[in-house]
C-alpha positions in Angstrom: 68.3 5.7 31.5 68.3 7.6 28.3 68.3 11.5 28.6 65.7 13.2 26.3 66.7 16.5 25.1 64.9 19.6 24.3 65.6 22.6 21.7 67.6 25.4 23.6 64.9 28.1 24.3 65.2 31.4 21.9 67.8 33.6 23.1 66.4 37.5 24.4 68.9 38.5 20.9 67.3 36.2 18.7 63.8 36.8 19.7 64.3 40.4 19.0 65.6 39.1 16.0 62.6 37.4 15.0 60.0 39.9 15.6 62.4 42.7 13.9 61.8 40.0 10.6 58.0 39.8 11.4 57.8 43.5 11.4 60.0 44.3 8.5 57.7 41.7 6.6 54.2 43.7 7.8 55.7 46.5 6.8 56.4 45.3 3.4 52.4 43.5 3.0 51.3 46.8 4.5 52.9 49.1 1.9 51.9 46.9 -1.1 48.6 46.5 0.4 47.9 50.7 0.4 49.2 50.6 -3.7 47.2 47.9 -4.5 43.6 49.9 -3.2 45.1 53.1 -5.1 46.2 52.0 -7.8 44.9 48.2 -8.7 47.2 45.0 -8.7 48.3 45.2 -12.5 50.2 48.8 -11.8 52.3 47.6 -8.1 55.4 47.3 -9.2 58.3 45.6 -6.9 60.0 49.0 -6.8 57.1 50.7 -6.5 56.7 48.5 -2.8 60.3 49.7 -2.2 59.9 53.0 -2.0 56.3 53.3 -0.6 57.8 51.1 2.7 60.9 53.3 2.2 63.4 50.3 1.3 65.6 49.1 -0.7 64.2 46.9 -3.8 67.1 43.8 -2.7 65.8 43.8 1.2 62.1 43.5 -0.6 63.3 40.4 -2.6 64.6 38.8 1.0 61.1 38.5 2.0 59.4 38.0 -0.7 61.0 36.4 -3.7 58.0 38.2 -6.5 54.7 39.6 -6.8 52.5 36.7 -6.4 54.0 36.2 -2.7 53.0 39.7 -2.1 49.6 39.0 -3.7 49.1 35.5 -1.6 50.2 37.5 1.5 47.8 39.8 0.8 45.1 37.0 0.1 45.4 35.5 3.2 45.2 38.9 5.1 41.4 39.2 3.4 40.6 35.6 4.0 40.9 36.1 7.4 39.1 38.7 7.7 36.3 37.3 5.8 36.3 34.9 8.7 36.2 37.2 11.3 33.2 39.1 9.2 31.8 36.0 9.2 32.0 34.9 12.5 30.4 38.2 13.4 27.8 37.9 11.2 26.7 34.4 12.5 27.0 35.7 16.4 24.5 38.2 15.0 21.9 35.7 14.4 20.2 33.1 16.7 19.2 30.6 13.7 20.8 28.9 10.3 18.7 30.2 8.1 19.5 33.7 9.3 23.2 33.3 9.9 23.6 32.3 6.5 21.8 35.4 4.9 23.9 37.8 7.0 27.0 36.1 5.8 26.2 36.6 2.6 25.5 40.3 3.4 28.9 40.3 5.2 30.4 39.4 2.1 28.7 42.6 0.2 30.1 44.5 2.7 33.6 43.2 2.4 33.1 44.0 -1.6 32.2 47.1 -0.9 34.4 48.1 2.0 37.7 46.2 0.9 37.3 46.1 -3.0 41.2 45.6 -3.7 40.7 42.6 -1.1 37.9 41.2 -2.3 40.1 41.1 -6.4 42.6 39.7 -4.8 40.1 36.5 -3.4 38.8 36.5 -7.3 42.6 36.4 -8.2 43.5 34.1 -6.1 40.6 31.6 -6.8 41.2 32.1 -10.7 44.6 30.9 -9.9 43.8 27.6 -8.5 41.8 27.3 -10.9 44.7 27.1 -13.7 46.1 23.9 -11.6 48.8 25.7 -10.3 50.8 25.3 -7.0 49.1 27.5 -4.0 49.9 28.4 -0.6 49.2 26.9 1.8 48.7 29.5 4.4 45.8 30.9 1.9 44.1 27.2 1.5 43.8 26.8 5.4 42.4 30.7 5.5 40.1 29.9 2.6 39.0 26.4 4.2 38.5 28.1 7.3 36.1 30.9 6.1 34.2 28.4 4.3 33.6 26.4 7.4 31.9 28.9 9.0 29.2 29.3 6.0 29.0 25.1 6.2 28.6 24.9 10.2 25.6 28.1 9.6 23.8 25.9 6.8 24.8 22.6 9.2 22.5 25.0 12.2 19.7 25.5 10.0 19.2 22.3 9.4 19.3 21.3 12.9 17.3 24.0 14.1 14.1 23.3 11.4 14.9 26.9 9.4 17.1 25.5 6.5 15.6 22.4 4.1 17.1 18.9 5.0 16.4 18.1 1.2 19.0 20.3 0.2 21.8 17.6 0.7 25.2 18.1 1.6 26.0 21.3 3.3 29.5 21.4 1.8 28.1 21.5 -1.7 25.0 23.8 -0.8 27.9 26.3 0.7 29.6 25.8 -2.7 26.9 26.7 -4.9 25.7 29.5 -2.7 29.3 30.9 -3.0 29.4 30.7 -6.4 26.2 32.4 -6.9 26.9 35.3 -4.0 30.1 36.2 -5.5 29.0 36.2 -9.3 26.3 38.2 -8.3 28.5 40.6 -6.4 30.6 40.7 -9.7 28.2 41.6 -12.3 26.6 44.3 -9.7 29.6 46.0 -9.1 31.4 45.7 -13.0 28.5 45.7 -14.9 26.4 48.5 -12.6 25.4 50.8 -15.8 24.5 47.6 -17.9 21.9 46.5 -15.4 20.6 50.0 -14.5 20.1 50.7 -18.4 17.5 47.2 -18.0 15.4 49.0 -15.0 17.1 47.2 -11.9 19.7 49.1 -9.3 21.9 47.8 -7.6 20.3 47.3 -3.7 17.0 46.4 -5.4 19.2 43.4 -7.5 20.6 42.7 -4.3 17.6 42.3 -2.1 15.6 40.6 -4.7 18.7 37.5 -4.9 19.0 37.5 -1.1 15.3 36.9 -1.1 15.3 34.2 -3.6 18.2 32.4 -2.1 16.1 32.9 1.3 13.3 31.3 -0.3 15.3 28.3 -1.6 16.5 27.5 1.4 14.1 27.9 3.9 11.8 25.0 5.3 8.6 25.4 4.0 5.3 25.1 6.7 4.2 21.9 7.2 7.2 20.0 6.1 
């Protein structure tokens, strides 16, 4: 009779161990987390991470080997809690059609309440864009988020709120991504532009959130 064997459990040491690493590395995401709000991504500086977590710049590069690591731990930090705005958002609302639009107002929020997180989303996004290699802690937080704007759409069409014509949810959720998050750019970096045409702000924002309302919704009698 063959003996199977199992992995030695973690020694009390080497647990300690372990969660000292985990805690050294918060500290680190923390620390370039607080520049990055201050002072915007382009000016954190490796050193400047150093001394704001009050460390030296070589125990820095054992964690994280450059920027962009910092930057992707950062992403995923705001992609999960995009989720979890999300999730909210949805347990707010009893049908699709509704969970959808206060998604979509979560997302405002986050703009407006976690700007350096929301930049660092747009960054990330650009960057898979460009075909280059991305991590894959940031793709499952990303995929994640966006199931919870497909399974709201997937509701509304179940429940009779949201149009069965639209097609597939995954590509409505696309386009209505697209569409919430250009909007949420041009309002917030091109505010005095569309102000000098007539239109604020919450009145641009209302009026798309409408429309998008409008698209989607089933129609009486259909």
């Amino acid at each position: 009779m063959s003996m199977r064997s199992y992995p030695a459990p973690m020694s009390h040491i080497a647990l300690r161990r372990e969660e000292e690493k985990e805690r050294r590395r918060a500290e680190i995401i923390d620390a370039a987390e607080a520049l990055y709000a201050e002072i915007g991504w382009d000016a954190v500086t490796m050193d400047r991470v150093a001394r704001r977590a009050r460390l030296s710049r070589a125990l820095i590069y054992v964690y994280f080997q450059d920027r962009n690591e910092l930057l992707l731990a950062i992403t995923q930090r705001a992609l999960e809690e995009l989720r979890e705005r999300f999730l909210a958002a949805v347990a707010s609302q009893p049908r699709g059609l509704d969970q959808t639009q206060a998604i979509g107002r979560a997302y405002v929020l986050f703009q407006q309440e976690k700007p350096h997180r929301f930049d660092a989303c747009s960054r990330y996004h650009a960057h898979c864009t460009t075909g280059q290699p991305t991590d894959d802690a940031c793709m499952l937080a990303g995929d994640a988020a966006i199931a919870v704007i497909v399974q709201a759409l997937r509701q509304g069409q179940a429940d009779g709120s949201i149009r069965r014509d639209l097609g597939n949810p995954v590509q409505v959720c696309v386009t209505l991504w697209a569409f919430a998050h250009g909007l949420i750019q041009i309002g917030s970096n091109k505010a005095q532009e569309i102000a000098r045409l007539g239109v604020g702000y919450p009145e641009l924002m209302e009026g798309s959130f409408a429309m998008l309302r409008d698209l989607l919704a089933t129609k009486p009698g259909a």
